[in-house]
Structure formats: structure tokens, C-alpha cells
PLY file of the C-alpha trace (Angstrom):
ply
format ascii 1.0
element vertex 434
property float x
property float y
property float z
element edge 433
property int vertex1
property int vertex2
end_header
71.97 126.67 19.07
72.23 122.62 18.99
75.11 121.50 21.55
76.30 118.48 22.92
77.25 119.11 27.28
79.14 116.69 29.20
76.65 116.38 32.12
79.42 116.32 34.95
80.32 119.68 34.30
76.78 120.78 35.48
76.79 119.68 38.41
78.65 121.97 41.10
80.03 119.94 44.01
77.93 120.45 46.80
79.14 120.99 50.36
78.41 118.63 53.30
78.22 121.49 55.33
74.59 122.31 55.08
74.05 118.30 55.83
71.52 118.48 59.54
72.59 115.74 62.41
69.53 114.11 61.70
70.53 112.37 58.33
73.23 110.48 59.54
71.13 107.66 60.08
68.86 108.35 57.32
68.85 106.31 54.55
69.14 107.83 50.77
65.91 107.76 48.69
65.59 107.12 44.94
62.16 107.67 43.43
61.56 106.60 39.77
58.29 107.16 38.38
57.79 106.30 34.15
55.49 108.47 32.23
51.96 106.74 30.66
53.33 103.31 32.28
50.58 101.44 33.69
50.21 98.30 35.77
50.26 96.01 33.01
53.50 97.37 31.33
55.91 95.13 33.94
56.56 91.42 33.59
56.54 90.99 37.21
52.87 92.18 36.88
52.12 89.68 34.30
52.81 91.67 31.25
54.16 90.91 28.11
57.48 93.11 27.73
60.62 92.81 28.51
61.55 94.55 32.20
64.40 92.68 34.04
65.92 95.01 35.60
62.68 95.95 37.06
61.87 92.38 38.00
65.12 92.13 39.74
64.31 95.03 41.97
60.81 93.12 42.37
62.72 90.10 43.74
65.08 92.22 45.85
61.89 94.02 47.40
58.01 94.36 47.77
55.75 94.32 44.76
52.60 96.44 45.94
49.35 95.12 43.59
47.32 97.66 44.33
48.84 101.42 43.98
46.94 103.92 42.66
47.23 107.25 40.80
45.27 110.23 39.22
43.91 109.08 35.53
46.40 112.01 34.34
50.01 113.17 34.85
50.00 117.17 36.35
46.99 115.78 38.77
49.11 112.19 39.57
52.48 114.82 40.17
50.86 117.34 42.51
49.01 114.71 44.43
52.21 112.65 44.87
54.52 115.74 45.70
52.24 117.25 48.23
50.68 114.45 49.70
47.10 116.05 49.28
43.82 115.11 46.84
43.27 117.61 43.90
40.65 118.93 45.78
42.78 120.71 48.20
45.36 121.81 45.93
44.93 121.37 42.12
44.93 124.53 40.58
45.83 124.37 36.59
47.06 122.12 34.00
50.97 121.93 33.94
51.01 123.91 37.33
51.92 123.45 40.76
50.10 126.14 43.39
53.60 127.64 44.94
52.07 128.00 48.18
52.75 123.94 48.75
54.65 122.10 50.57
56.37 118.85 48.56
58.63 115.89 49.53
61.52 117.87 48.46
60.73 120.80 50.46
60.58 118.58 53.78
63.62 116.40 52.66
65.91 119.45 51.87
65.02 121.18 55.06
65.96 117.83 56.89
69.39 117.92 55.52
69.08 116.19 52.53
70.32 117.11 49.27
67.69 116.88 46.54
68.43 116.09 42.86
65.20 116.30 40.20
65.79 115.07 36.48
63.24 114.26 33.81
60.16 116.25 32.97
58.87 119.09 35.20
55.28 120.23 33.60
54.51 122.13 37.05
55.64 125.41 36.27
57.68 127.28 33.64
59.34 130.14 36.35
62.73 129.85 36.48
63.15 129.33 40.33
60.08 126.42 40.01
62.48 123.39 40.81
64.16 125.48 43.72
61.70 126.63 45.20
60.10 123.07 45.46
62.80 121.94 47.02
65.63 120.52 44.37
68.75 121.51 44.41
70.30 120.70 40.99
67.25 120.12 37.84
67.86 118.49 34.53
64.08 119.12 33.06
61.97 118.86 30.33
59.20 121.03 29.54
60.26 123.67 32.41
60.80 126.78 31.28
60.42 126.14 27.33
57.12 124.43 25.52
57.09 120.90 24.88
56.76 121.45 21.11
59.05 123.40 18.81
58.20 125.79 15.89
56.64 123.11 13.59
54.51 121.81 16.44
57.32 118.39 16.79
57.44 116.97 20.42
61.16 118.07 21.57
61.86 115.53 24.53
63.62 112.23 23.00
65.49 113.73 19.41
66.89 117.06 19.88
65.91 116.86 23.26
65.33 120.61 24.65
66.21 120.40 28.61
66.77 123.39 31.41
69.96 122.75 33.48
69.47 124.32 36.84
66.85 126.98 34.90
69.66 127.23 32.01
67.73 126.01 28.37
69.82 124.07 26.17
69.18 122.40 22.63
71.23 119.29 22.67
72.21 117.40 19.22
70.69 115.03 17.18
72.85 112.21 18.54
71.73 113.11 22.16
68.07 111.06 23.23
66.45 112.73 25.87
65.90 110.21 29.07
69.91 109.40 28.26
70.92 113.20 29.30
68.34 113.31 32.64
69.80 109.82 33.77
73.05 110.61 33.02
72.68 113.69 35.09
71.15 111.31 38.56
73.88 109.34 38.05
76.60 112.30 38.17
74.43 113.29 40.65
74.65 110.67 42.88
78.11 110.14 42.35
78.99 113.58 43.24
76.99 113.14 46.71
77.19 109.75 47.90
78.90 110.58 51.62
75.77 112.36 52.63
72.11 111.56 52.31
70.38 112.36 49.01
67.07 112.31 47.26
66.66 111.90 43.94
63.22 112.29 42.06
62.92 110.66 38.32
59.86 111.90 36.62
60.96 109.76 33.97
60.40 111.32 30.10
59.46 107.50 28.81
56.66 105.84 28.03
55.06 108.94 26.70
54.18 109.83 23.48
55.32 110.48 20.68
56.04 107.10 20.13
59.38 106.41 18.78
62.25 104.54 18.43
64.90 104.51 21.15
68.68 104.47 20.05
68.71 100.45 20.90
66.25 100.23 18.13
67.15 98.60 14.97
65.49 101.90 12.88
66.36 104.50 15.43
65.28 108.17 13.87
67.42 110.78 14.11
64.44 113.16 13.55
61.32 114.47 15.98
58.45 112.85 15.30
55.83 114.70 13.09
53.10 113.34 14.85
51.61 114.21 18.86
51.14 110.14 18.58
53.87 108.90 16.70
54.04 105.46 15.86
52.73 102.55 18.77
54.82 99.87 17.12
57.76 101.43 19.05
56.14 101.22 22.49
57.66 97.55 23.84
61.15 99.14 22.55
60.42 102.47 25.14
59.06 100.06 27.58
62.69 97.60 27.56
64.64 101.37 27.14
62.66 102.55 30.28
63.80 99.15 32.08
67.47 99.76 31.05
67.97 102.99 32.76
66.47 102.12 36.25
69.10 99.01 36.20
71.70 101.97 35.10
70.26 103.61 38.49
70.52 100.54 40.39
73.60 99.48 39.18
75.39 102.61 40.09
73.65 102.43 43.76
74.78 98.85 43.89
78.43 99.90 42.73
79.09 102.67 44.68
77.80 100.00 47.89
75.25 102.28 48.49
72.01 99.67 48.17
71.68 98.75 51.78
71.33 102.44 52.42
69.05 103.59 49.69
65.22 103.70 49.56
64.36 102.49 45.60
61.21 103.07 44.64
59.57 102.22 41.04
55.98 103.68 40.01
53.91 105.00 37.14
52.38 108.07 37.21
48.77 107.13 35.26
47.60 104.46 33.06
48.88 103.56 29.80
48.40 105.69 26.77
45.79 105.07 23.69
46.36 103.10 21.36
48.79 100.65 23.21
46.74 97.65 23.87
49.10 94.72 26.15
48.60 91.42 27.23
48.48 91.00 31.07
48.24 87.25 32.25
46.97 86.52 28.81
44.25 89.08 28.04
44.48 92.00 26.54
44.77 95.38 28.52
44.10 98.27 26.68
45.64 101.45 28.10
43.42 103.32 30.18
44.99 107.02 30.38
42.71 109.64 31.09
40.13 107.44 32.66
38.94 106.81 35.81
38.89 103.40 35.39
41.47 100.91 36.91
43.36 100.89 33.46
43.57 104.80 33.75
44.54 104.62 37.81
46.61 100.58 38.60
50.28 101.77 38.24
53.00 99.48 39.42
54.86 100.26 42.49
58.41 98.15 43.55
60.21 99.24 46.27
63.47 98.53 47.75
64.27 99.40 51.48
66.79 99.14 53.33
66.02 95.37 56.18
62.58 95.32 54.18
61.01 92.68 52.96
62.69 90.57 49.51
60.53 88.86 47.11
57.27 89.77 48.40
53.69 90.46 47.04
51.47 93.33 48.66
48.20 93.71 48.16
46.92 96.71 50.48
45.86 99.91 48.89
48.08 102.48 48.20
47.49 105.87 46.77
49.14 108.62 45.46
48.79 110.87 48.44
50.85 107.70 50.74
54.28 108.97 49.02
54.85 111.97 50.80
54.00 111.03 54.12
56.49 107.26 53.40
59.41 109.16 52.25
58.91 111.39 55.24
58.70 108.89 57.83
61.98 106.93 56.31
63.81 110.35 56.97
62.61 110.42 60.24
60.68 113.97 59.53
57.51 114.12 61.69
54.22 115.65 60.14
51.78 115.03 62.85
51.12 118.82 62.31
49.69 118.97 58.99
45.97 118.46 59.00
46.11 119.16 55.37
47.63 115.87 54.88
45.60 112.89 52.91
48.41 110.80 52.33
49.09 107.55 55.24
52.27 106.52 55.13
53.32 102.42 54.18
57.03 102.46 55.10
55.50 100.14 57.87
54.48 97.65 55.32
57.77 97.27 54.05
58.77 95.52 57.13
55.43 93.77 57.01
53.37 95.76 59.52
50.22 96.52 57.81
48.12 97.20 60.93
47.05 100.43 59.40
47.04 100.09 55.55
44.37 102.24 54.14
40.70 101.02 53.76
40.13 103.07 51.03
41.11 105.90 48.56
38.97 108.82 47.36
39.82 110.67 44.03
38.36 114.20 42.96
39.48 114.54 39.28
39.49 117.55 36.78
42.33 118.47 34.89
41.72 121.05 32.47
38.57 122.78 33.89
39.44 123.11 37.41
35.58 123.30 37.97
33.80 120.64 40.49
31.15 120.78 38.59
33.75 119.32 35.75
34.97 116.41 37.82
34.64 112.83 38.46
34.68 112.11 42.20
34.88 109.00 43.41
35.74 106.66 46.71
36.60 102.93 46.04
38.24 100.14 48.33
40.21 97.18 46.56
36.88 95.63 44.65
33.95 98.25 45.23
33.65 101.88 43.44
31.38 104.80 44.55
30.87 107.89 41.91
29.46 110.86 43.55
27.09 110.74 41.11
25.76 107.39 42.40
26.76 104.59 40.20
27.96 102.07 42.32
30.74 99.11 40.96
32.20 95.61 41.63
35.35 96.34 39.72
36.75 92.77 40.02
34.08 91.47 38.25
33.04 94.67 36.42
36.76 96.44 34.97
34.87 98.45 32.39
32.26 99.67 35.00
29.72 98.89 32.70
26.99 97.49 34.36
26.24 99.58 37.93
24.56 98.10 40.83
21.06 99.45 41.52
20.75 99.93 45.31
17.48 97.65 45.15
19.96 95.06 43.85
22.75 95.30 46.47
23.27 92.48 48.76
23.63 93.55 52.48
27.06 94.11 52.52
27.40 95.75 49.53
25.48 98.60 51.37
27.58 98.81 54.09
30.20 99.61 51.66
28.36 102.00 49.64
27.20 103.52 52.57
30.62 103.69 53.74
32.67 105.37 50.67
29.76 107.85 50.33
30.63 109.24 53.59
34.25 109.48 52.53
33.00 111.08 49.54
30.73 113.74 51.87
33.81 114.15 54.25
35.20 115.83 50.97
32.71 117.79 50.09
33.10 121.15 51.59
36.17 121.25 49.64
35.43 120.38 46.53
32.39 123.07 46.64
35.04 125.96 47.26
36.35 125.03 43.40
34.12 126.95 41.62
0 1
1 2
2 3
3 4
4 5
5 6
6 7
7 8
8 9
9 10
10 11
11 12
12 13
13 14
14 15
15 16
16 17
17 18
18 19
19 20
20 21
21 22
22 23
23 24
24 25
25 26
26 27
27 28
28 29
29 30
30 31
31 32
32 33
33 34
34 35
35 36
36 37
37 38
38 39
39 40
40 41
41 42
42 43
43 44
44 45
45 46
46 47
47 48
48 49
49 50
50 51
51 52
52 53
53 54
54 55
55 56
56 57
57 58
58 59
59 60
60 61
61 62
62 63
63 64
64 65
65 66
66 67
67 68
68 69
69 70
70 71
71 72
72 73
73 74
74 75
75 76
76 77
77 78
78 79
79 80
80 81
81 82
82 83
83 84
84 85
85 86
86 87
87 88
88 89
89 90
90 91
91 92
92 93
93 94
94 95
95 96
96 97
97 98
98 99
99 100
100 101
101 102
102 103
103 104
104 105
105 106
106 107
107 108
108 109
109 110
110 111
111 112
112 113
113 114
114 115
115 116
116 117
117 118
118 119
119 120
120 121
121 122
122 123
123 124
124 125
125 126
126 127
127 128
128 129
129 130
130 131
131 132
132 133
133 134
134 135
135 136
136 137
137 138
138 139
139 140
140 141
141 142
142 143
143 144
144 145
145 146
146 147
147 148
148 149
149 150
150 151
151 152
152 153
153 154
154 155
155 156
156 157
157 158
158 159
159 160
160 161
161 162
162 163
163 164
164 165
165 166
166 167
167 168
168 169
169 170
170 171
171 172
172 173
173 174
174 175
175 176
176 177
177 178
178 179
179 180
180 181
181 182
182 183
183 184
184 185
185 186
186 187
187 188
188 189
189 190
190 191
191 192
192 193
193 194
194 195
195 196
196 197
197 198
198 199
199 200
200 201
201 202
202 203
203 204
204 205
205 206
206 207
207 208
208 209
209 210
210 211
211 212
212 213
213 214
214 215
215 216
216 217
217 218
218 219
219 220
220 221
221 222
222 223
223 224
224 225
225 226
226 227
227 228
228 229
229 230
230 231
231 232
232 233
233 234
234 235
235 236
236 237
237 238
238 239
239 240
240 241
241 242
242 243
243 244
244 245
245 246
246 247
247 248
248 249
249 250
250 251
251 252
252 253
253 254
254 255
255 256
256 257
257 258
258 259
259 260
260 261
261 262
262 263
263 264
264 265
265 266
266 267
267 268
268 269
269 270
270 271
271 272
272 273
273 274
274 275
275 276
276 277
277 278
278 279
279 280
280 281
281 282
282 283
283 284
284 285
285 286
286 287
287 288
288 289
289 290
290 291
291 292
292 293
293 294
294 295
295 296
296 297
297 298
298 299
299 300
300 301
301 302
302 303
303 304
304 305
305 306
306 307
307 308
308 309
309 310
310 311
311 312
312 313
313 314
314 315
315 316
316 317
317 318
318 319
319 320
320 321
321 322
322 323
323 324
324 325
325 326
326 327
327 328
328 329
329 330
330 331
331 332
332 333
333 334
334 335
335 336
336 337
337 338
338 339
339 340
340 341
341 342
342 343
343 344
344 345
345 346
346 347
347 348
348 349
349 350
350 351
351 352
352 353
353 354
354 355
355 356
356 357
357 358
358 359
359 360
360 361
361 362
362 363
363 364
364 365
365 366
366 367
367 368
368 369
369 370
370 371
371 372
372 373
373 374
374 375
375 376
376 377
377 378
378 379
379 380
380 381
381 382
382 383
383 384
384 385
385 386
386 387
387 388
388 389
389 390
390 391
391 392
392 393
393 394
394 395
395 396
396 397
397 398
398 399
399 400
400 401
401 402
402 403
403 404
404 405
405 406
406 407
407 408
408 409
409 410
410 411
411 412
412 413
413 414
414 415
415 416
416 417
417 418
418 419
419 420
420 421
421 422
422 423
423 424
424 425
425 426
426 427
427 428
428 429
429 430
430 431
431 432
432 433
């Protein structure tokens, strides 16, 4: 049955009773992250759409150059929950192995109260969000498929979301990222006199592609087609922009900014067939690959006495957001072996004493099979495949054109040398996925 819900009626009141002495000092954390949204899709970056509000939060924070995800979205999501390379942990396509541990998990146990909206694809039980730590879930693709009878993609028209585990089948008038950031923003409202954490798997940029309801055509239909139509992208891309400044703006006007965390990501490179200009060339998307266009997201951050209008350019990795979020909440993890992730909430008060050197990757997403997966361990310019091929991606982007070992120059093997050890240090893991 189609229905529209008035979000704030969702959304018990929580009490501050639960709420440990350790927040009180802690600051509240806000992490976006945009579906298929690469690198290239920001202005900041150099691209060619339209992002202010993202910009702004640029100029009010850090803008890292050199983040990094998986090439696909379930292996990007349970690498940036759990703080741990696939190898470790990835079990299945649209899964997440309930024996880990996420952000949420170690947040909610701290004291804070955790809020998750946007699209799930880690687990249809019921309990899923809960037990990973959220208290109150506004999802897509939880508990019902992310098609409908016909086979029609049901996340922006008609938009098919679970409330707390609840389905519902909202109306044609509804568009789906409107009713999950609606619901953070109710959210946040209802809960800002104790620390919260709110996690914003956002539905957009994804396909289909399709026009949002500040489009001049906007469609009051699902799209027939898995694809849809790419000339609607730069119009998802500005829509995307206007709900984190909704975000922000509500932070900023409930004067909660200078105690808020904001963080702004991508979870994997830029779907096929979008092709954008970045600093005047073109930059076709890259999703799916294990090339930079499939793994450079952006990643803005806001912190509370960081740094404003500044450029990083150390490496960060999927793996880093876990142990970042856990360090701002004052949550120690010196326990956890297990760990891959290093955290860089020093770097946003400019100590980058010990940024990471380098970041390893062990990626397969359907076959869960290591003799299925690309494995590889890269620094900013170089790239080592466990299969051997060895890359100067600044001056090779398409990794076209390997360097022979005969052909390396001196230090070129000591790099090699080193990110095949990184690579080996993995290796009794990756041997156990059979």
C-alpha cells in the first residue's frame, strides 16, 4: 500500500539517560558518504558540477586529495564500518559478517546515540541496523529487494524504505534521498542535548539515472532501465550537494557546528557511462575498477578547532574511518589487533607525523574466492599487483604500460620491494578465503 509518513512521527524521543560520562566532552559526528561519487564529481576537486554547499564545507575545513576506497560499494561499506581489509572480513555481496564490530557498535556503547539513514545493502534481517549499532534506521534496500515486480529500481520514485525494520511504500510525490534526510534531520533535532552519530549512506549518485524533483522534466515514474538515462547525472550530483547544506544548515542552526565532526566522502568511483571534466580533461568514471578512477573518492571534513581552508595530501584509506571517529570520541582500541585502519583525526589539527605510507587492497566482490581477486599495495604514485605488474600511476592513470623490473630505476625497487612485503604480510589471510 503507497503512503505518504510524516517522518517526525517515527522517531521516538530518546532518553538521555542511557548517555555515559564520557560524552560530555565528546563532540557529535556526522558522516555523509554519496553513492558512485568519485573524486572528480566536486568542484573543489576541480570538477565540472555544481557543489557549493560542499565547497563551503571545503573552505570551512580540510580537503584530503588522496582518500581511498574499495572499487565497489558492499566491499567500500564493510571496510569503512569495521575498520578492517576485505581480507579479514568480506564475506558476501550485500552482506555484513554479524560477528563484527563497526563504528556504531563502539560509538553506541560509548554513550552515543546512533542514527543510520540511506541505503543499507549489508543485510536484509530485521535486527541488521540494531545490531550494528543504530538506534533509529530509515533504509533502503534492507529488508526488501532493490527492484520491484517489473524489475524497476525502487529507491528515488516510489521510494520503498524500512523505518526501524518497518517496510513502507511511500507515494509518487515522495523522492527517496528527501525521506532519509528528512529523517537525520528529525533526528538530530530530536537529540541535540546529547552526543550523536549520524551515518548517511547517501541513496544518490547511483543509478538509475534520473531526474531529481529540482529538474525541469522530473518523472513521476521508476525508471525502466538498471541505467537510466546519464543526461540526468550533473542534476543528482547539484541534488546530492543540496541535502548535505540541508545537513549543515540544520547543524549550523541549531549552533551545533563547533561541536560536530562533518565528514563528506564517496564510497567508490563514478559509475559507467558518466564521463566528467576534472581540471579540463575528461575523467571517465572508474566504478568497479581498481584503478584510481574506480578507488580516488573525495573526503571534506569539518572538526571542531581543526584546520579551515586547507589542502591534504597524505593517504587515507577506507579502513582510517573507524579508528578517526573512535579517537574523536575518546574510545581507545589499542586492543584490537584486527584493526587495519590508522586513525587521521591528528591531521586535522595538522599533525601528520604518522600519516600512512601506504594502503593495501584485497578485492573480490561477488566470488569471495582469492583466487578471484585483485590484490594490490600502492603509496601516493607507485602500484604493486600481487600478480607483479608494477605502476607509476601519476604518469600512468590507465596502468597501461607496467614497469619491467630490468627497467626500474633504483628507487623504484625499493618501493616495489617495499609494497610486496605489505602485500606478503597479507597473505596468510587471504589464503584462508578459499
Amino acid at each position: 500500500m503507497k503512503k505518504t509518513v510524516y517522518l517526525s512521527f517515527l522517531l521516538p524521543i530518546l532518553s538521555s539517560s542511557n548517555i555515559h560520562a564520557q560524552t560530555e566532552h565528546c563532540p557529535n559526528i556526522v558522516l555523509i558518504m554519496a553513492d558512485d561519487f568519485g573524486y572528480e564529481c566536486i568542484g573543489a576537486n576541480g570538477g565540472e558540477y555544481q557543489t557549493p554547499n560542499i565547497n563551503r564545507l571545503a573552505e570551512e575545513g580540510i580537503r584530503f586529495e588522496n582518500c581511498h576506497s574499495n572499487p565497489l560499494s558492499t566491499p567500500s561499506r564493510v571496510q569503512l564500518m569495521t575498520g578492517k581489509y576485505n581480507v579479514r572480513n568480506y564475506i558476501s555481496f550485500g552482506e555484513l559478517d554479524r560477528k563484527e564490530t563497526t563504528f556504531a557498535n563502539l560509538l553506541k556503547k560509548a554513550g552515543y546515540t546512533t542514527c543510520i539513514a540511506g541505503k543499507w545493502q549489508l543485510g536484509k534481517e530485521k535486527d541488521s541496523p540494531h545490531h550494528f549499532g543504530f538506534d533509529q534506521a530509515c533504509l533502503w534496500q534492507h529488508t526488501q529487494k532493490a527492484v520491484d515486480a517489473q524489475g524497476n529500481d525502487t529507491r528515488y520514485t516510489y521510494p520503498v524504505m524500512d523505518i526501524n525494520g518497518e517496510s513502507i511504500e511511500f507515494s509518487g510525490k515522495d523522492f527517496g534521498p528527501d525521506i532519509a534526510c528528512n529523517y537525520i534531520i528529525d533526528f538530530i533535532r530530536q537529540n541535540k542535548e546529547k552526543p550523536f552519530f549520524v551515518y548517511y549512506p547517501m541513496m544518490l549518485t547511483h543509478c538509475p539515472f534520473v531526474a531529481t524533483p529540482d529538474s525541469e522534466n522530473e518523472s513521476r515514474q521508476r525508471s525502466a532501465t538498471y541505467k537510466g538515462n546519464a543526461v540526468h547525472f550533473p542534476d543528482m550530483v547539484k541534488y546530492t550537494d543540496k541535502l548535505v547544506g540541508r545537513i549543515v544548515d540544520e547543524i549550523n542552526r541549531l549552533n551545533l557546528r563547533e561541536n560536530t565532526l562533518i565528514i563528506f566522502t564517496g564510497d567508490n568511483g563514478t559509475d559507467k557511462p558518466i564521463v566528467t571534466m576534472l581540471n579540463g580533461k575528461p575523467y571517465p568514471g572508474g566504478k568497479g575498477k581498481t584503478l584510481d578512477s574506480g578507488t580516488h573518492v573525495p573526503l571534506i571534513v569539518s572538526a571542531p578547532e581543526g584546520l579551515k581552508n586547507t589542502v591534504n595530501t597524505q593517504l587515507i584509506d577506507f579502513t582510517d574511518f573507524l579508528p578517526t571517529l573512535c579517537e574523536a570520541a575518546h574510545i581507545p582500541l589499542s586492543t584490537d589487533k584486527e584493526l587495519d585502519g590508522k586513525s587521521f583525526y591528528p591531521q586535522l589539527k595538522g599533525d601528520t607525523t604518522h600519516a600512512r605510507e601506504w594502503i593495501y587492497c584485497w578485492y573480490a566482490p561477488r566470488k569471495v574466492y582469492d583466487t578471484q581477486a585483485a590484490v594490490f599495495a600502492r603509496n601516493k604514485q607507485y602500484k604493486l599487483y600481487r600478480t607483479g605488474e608494477f605502476y607509476d600511476i601519476k604518469a600512468d592513470f590507465d596502468e597501461k604500460h607496467p614497469i619491467p623490473q630490468s627497467q626500474m630505476s633504483e628507487e623504484q625497487k625499493k618501493v616495489a620491494k617495499a609494497l610486496k612485503a605489505v602485500i606478503d604480510n597479507y597473505e596468510p589471510l587471504a589464503k584462508l578465503k578459499k
